[in-house]
Each structure stands twice: as structure tokens, then as C-alpha cells.
C-alpha positions as CSV (number, residue, x, y, z in Angstrom):
1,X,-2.0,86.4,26.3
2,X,-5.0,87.2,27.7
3,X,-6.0,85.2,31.1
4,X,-9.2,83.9,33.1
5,X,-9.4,84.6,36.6
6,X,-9.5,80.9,37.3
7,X,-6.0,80.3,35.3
8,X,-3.6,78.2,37.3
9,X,-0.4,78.3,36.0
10,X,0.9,75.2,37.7
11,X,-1.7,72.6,38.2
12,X,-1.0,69.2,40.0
13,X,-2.9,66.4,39.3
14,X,-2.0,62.8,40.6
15,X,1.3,63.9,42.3
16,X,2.0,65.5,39.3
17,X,3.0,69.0,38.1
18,X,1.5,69.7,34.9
19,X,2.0,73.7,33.3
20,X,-1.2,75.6,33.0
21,X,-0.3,76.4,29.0
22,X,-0.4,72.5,27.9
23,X,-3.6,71.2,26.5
24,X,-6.0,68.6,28.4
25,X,-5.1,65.8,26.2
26,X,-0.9,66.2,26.4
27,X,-1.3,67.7,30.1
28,X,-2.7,63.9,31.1
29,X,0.4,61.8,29.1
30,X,2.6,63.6,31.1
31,X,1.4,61.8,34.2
32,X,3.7,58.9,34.0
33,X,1.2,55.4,33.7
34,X,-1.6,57.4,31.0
35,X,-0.7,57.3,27.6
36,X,-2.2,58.4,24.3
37,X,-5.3,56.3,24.8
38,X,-6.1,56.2,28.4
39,X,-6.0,60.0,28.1
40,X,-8.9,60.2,25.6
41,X,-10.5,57.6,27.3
42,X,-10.7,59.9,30.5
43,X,-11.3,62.3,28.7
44,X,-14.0,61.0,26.4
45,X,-15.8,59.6,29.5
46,X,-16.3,62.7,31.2
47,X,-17.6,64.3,28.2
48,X,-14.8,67.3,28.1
49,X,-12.9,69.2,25.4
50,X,-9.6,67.8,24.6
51,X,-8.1,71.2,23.3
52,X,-8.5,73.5,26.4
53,X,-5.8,74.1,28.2
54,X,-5.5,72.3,31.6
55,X,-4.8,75.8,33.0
56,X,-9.0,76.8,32.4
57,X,-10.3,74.1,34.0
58,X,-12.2,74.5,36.8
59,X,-11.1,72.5,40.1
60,X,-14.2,70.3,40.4
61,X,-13.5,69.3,36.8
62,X,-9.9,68.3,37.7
63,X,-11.2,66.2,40.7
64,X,-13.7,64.3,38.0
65,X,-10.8,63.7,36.2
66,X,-8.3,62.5,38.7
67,X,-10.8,60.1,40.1
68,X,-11.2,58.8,36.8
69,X,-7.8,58.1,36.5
70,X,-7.1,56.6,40.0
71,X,-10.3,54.5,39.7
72,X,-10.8,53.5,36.1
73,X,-13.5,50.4,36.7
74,X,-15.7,52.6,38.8
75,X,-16.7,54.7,35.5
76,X,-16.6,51.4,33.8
77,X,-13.5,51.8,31.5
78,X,-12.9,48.8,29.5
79,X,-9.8,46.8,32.0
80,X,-7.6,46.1,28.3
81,X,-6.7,50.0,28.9
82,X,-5.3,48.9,32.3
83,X,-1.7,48.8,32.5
84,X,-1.6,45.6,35.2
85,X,-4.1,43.1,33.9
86,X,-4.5,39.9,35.7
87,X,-2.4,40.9,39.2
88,X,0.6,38.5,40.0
89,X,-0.4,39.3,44.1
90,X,-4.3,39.5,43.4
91,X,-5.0,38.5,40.6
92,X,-7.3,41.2,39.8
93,X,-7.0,44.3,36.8
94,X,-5.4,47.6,38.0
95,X,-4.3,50.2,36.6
96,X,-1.1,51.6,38.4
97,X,0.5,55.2,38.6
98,X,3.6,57.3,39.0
99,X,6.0,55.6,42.3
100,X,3.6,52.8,42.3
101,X,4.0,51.7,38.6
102,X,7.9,52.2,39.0
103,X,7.9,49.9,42.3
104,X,5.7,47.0,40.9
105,X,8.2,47.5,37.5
106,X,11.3,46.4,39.9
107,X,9.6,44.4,42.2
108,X,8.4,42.2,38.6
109,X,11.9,42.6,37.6
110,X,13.5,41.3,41.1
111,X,11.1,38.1,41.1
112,X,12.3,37.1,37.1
113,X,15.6,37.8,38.8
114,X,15.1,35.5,41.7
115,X,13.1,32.5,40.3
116,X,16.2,32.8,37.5
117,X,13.4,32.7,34.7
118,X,14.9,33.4,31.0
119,X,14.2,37.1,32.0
120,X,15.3,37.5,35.0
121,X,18.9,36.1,34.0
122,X,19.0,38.8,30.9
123,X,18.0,41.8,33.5
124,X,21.4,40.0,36.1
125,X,23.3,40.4,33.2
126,X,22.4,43.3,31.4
127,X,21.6,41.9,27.8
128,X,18.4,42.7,25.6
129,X,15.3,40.9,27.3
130,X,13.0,40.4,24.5
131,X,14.6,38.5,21.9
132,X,16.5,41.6,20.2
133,X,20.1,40.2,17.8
134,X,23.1,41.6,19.8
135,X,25.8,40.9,17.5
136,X,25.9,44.4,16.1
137,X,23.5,46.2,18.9
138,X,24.1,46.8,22.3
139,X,27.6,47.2,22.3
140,X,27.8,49.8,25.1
141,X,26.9,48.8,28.0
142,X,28.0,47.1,31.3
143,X,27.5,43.4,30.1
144,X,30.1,40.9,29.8
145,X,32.1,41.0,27.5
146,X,31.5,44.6,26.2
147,X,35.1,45.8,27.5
148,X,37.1,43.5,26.0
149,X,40.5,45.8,25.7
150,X,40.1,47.1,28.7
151,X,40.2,43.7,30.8
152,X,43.4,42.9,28.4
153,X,45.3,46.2,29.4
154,X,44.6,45.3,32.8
155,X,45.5,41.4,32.5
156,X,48.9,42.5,30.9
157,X,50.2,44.9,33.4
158,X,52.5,43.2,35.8
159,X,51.7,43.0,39.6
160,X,54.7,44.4,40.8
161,X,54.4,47.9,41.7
162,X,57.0,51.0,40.0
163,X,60.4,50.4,40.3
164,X,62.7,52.1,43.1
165,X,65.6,54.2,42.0
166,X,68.4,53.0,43.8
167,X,71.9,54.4,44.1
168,X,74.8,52.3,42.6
169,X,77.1,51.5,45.4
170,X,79.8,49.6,43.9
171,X,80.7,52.5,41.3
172,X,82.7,55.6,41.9
């Protein structure tokens, strides 16, 4: 394999660590929060190749395109490829990445949980959220009612602990 100067083989890009081999367009999925279409649309708006590998471009290029991801509306992306439209806190559209998507996923899920919405009581009890049949699906699982023979082993066994051997006294 023949290699530039300028090759990185580890490239970090939002918080991210991203090898130098994979191509532009897969190298920006693996940041968690860009998917397939966000990806093109950075790319696309920056005018760059989608088959180099991340590894060849330059470092101006990848501050271009980290500021395009961290602040989508500034090069006028369309807010329908933002992942938090319409803000519960602000009300505004944002587009959220890495730690900061995860927290605002479980912070979402705590206020269903709290508010006791239809689901917020599926995510207390572990059950399908959106609608899903779980006669035949989701067996495994910590939900009620999952570990139905192992609630009746332990139901049945007495409460008295193992017997004592004792010596017979009255026998000789």
C-alpha cells in the first residue's frame, strides 16, 4: 500500500476515532448521531469526494467538515436531517451528537417515565414501546412474567432451612 505523507492512520473527528483506511462516506456513520444521509449531506455541501479515504484528507478539510456537522443550520442544511426537531427545553431544531444524544435519549426516557405516559410505563417495565405483539416475541427478558418456572421453584421450596442430623438417644 502505497502512502501520502499526510496519511493519518487514526483520525479523530467529533470525539471520535475513525481508522485512516475507511472511506469519507462510512468514516462519518461511524460518528454515533450521522447516518447514511446526513453523511452525504456534509459531504455534498462541502463539495468533496465521498470515496477518499478519510486518512488523505487534509486537516483544514476535516475542520470544514466537523463544523459542518456540529453546526448544521449555519451551512443551511435543511433542519428535517436534524435528529432533535422541535426541542422539548427550547423548542428549537438541533441536531445532537455522541454523549450528548445518549444523555437527551435517557433524559426523554426518564420524563415518559415520570409523567407515567403510555411510554414511560412500557420503558418501567421493560415491554416493547411502540406497539410491537408480545405474545410470541420478547420472551427473554427481565419483564414480568418472563420467568414464570423460576418464581414457582422458588414459591415451592419450604422456608425452613436443611435438616440437622441428630443422634438417636433413646436406642442402643
Amino acid at each position: 500500500m502505497i502512502e501520502d505523507a499526510n496519511y493519518k492512520h487514526i483520525v479523530r473527528v467529533v470525539n471520535t476515532d475513525i481508522k485512516g483506511e475507511v472511506k469519507l462516506a462510512s468514516a462519518l456513520r461511524r460518528i454515533q448521531g450521522v447516518g447514511f444521509t446526513y453523511s452525504n449531506a456534509v459531504i455534498k455541501t462541502l463539495n468533496m469526494e465521498e470515496n477518499i479515504k478519510i486518512g488523505n484528507v487534509s486537516d483544514s478539510d476535516l475542520k470544514k467538515i466537523e463544523d459542518v456537522i456540529i453546526n448544521p443550520a449555519k451551512y443551511n442544511l435543511p433542519s428535517w436531517l436534524f435528529n432533535r426537531r422541535k426541542n422539548f427545553d427550547s423548542g428549537s431544531d438541533i441536531h445532537l451528537l455522541t454523549s450528548d444524544l445518549k444523555l437527551q435519549k435517557d433524559n426523554d426516557i426518564k420524563r415518559m417515565k415520570k409523567i407515567r405516559s403510555y411510554k414511560g410505563v412500557r420503558h418501567s417495565i421493560g415491554q416493547p414501546v411502540r406497539g410491537q405483539r408480545t405474545r410470541s416475541n420478547f420472551r427473554k427478558g427481565s419483564a414480568i412474567g418472563v420467568n414464570k418456572k423460576k418464581s414457582k421453584i422458588a414459591s415451592a421450596k419450604p422456608a425452613i432451612g436443611p435438616k440437622e442430623k441428630t443422634k438417636d438417644k433413646g436406642k442402643k
